[in-house]
C-alpha positions as CSV (number, residue, x, y, z in Angstrom):
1,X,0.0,0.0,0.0
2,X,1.4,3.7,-1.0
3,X,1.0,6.5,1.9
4,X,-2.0,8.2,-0.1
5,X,-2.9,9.5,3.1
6,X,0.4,12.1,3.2
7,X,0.8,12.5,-0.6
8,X,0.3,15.4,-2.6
9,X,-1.0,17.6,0.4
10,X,-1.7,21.7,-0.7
11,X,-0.7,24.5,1.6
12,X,-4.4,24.2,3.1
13,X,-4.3,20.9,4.4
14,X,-0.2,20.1,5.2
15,X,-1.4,20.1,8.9
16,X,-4.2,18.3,8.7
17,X,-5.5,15.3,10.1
18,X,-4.8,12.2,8.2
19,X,-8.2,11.0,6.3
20,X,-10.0,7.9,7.4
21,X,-9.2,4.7,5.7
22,X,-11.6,4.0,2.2
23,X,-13.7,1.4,2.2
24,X,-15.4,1.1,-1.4
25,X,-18.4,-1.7,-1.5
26,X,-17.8,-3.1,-4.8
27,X,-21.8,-2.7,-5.4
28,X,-22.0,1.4,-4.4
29,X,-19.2,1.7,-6.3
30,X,-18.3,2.7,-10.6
31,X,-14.6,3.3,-12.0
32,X,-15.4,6.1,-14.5
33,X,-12.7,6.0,-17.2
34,X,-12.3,9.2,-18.5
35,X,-11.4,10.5,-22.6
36,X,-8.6,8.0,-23.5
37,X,-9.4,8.6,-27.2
38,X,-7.7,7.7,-30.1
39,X,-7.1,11.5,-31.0
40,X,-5.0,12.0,-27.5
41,X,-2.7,9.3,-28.5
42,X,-2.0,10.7,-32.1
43,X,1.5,11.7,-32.7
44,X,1.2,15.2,-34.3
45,X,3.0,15.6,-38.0
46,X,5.5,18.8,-36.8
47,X,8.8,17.4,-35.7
48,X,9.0,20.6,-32.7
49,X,5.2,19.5,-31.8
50,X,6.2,15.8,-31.3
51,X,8.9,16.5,-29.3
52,X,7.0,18.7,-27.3
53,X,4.4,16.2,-26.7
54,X,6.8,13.2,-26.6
55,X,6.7,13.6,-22.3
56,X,3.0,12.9,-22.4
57,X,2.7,9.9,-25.2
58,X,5.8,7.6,-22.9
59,X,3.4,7.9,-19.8
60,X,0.4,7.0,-21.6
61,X,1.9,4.2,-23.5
62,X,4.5,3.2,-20.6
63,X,2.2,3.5,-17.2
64,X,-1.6,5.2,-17.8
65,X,-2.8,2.9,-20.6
66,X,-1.2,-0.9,-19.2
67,X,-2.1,0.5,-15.3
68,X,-5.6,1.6,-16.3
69,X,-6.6,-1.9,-18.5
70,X,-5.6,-3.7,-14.9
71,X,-7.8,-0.9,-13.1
72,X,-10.6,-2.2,-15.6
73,X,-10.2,-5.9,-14.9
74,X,-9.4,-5.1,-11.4
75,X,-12.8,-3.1,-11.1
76,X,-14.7,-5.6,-12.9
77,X,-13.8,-8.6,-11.3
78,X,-14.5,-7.6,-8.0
79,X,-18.4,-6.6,-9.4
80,X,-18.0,-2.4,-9.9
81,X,-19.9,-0.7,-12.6
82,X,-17.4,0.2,-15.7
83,X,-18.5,3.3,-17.0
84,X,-16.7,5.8,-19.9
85,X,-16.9,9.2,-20.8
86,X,-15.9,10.4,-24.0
87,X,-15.7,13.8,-25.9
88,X,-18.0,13.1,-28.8
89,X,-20.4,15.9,-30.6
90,X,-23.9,14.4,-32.5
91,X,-23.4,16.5,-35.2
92,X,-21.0,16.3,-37.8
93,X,-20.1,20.1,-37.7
94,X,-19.8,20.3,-33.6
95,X,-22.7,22.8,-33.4
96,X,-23.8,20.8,-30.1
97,X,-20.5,21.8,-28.3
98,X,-20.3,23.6,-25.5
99,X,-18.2,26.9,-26.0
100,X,-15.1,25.8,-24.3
101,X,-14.7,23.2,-27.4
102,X,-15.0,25.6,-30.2
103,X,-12.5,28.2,-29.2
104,X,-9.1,28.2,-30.7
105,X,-6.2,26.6,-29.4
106,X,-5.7,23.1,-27.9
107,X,-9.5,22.7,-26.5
108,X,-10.5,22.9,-30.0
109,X,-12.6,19.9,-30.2
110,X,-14.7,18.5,-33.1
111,X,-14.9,15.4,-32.5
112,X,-18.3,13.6,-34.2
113,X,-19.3,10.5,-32.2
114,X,-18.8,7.6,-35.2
115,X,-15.4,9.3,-36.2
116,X,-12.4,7.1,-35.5
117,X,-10.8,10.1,-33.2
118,X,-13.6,10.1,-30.8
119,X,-13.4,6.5,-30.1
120,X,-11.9,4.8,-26.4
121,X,-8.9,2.8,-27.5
122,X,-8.7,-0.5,-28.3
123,X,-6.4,-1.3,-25.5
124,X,-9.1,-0.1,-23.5
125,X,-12.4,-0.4,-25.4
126,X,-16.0,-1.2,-23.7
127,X,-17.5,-4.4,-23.2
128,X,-21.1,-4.8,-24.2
129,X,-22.1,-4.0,-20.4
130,X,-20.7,-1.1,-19.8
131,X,-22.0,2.1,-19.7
132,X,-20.3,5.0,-21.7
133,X,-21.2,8.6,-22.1
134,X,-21.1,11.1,-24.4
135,X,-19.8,14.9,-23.4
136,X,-19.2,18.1,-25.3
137,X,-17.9,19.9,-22.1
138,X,-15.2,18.9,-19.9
139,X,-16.9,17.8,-16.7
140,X,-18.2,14.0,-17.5
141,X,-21.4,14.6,-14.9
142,X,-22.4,18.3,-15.8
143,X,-22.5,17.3,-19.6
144,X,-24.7,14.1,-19.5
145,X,-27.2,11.9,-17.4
146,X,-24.4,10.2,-15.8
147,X,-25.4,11.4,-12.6
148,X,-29.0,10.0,-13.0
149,X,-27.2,6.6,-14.3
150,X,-25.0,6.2,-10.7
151,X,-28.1,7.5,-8.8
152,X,-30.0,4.7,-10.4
153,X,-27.2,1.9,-10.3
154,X,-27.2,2.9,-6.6
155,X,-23.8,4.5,-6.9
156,X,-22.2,6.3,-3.8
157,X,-18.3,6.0,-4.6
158,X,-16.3,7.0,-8.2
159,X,-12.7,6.0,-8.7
160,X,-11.7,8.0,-11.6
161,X,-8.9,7.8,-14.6
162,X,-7.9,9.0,-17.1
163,X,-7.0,12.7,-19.1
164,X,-6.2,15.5,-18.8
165,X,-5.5,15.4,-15.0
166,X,-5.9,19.6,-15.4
167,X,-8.6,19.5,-17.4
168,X,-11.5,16.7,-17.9
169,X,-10.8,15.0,-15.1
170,X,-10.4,17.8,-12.5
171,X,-13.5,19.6,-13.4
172,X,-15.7,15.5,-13.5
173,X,-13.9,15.2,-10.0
174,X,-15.2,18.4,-8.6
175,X,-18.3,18.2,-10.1
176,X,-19.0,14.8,-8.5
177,X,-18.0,15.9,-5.3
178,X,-20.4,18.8,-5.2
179,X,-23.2,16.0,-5.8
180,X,-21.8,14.3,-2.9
181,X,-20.2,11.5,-4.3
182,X,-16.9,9.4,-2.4
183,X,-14.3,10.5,-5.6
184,X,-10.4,8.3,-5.6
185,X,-8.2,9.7,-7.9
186,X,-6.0,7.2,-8.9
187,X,-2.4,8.9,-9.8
188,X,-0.8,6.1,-12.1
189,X,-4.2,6.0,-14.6
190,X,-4.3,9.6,-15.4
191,X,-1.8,12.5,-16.9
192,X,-2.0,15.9,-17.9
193,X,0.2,17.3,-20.7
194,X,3.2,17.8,-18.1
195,X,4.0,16.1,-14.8
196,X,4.2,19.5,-13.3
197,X,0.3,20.5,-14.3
198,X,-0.4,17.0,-13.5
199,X,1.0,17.2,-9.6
200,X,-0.3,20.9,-9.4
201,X,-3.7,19.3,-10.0
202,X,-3.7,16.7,-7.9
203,X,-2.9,18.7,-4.7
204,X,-5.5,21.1,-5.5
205,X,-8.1,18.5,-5.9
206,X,-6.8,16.7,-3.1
207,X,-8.7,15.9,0.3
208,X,-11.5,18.1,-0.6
209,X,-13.1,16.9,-3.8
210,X,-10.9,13.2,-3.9
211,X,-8.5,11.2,-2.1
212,X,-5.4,10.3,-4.9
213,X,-4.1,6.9,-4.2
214,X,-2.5,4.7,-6.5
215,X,-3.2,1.2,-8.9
216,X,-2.1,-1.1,-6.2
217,X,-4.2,0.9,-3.2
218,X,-7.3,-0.3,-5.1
219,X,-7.6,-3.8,-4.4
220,X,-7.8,-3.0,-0.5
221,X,-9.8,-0.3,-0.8
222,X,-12.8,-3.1,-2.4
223,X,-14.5,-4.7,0.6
């Protein structure tokens, strides 16, 4: 077991009182995988570009993709719902998207729902089961019926992966927090662009909206 109860501590909680142990009843709880898409995996055509990204692509392809398909068979063995969001517009010119996805820059996003890009990667595709969601804004509960689905499924508890730490999955983390739902962040299934906006993240989401713990915390955790 990692010390997830010391790690990644901001400024307002380095004197705090350690957290209570987590206890996650396989049956109240989902592991939400979160917008590992063919597009993010894409290496882009610029030489400078590739090299710039080149940091992100080795932890996908070296620890977030192999850690997150055990998290998956991990999850579902011990009887949790799978569920996956993906960035996916219903129309074919993005007209749907929220207005964080059609400004310029890297949140550009268009991204229609049977295009190849928008898809969850093979290494880590769906099984007929499982329940995946479609968003056009960053936040995974804000942008769908997701939250109606865990309510339903009798849901109390999310262990989230995925990308970007800083981005999609901070602002699904925080959202499901402020419906008052238990939120692990597990550190070895999700990246940002950087390792430095990917540790910033994690101690700002830390303790108040999550608990980050790691891959091999998760199996104790499932009581």
């Amino acid at each position: 077991m990692s010390n997830w109860k010391k790690a990644f501590r901001s400024f307002y909680y380095e004197t705090a009182e350690d957290p209570e142990d987590i206890v996650l009843p396989p049956k109240e709880t989902a592991l939400l995988v979160i917008d590992i898409q063919n597009t993010y995996l894409e290496v882009p055509d610029n030489a400078a570009e590739a090299a710039r990204w080149q940091g992100f692509h080795d932890r996908m392809h070296e620890t977030v993709i192999p850690n997150t398909r055990e998290l998956i068979d991990l999850c579902r063995g011990r009887g949790c719902e799978i569920i996956y969001a993906r960035i996916a517009c219903l129309k074919a010119d993005g007209r749907d998207r929220s207005l964080s996805q059609k400004k310029p820059g890297f949140n550009y996003l268009l991204l229609p729902k049977n295009d190849h890009d928008s898809q969850i990667i093979d290494e880590l595709a769906p099984e007929a089961e499982d329940v995946v969601v479609l968003k056009t804004t960053d936040s995974a509960l804000t942008g769908t019926n997701l939250r109606l689905i865990l309510d339903n499924m009798g849901i109390k508890n999310v262990i989230c992966a995925g990308i970007f730490t800083d981005q999609c999955v901070s602002s699904t983390v925080r959202s499901l927090a402020d419906e008052s739902f238990n939120v692990v962040v597990v550190e070895d299934c999700c990246a940002a662009a950087t390792m430095e906006l990917h540790e910033n993240e994690l101690k700002t989401i830390n303790m108040i909206y999550s608990h980050i713990v790691w891959l091999e915390d998760i199996n104790g955790f499932l009581s």
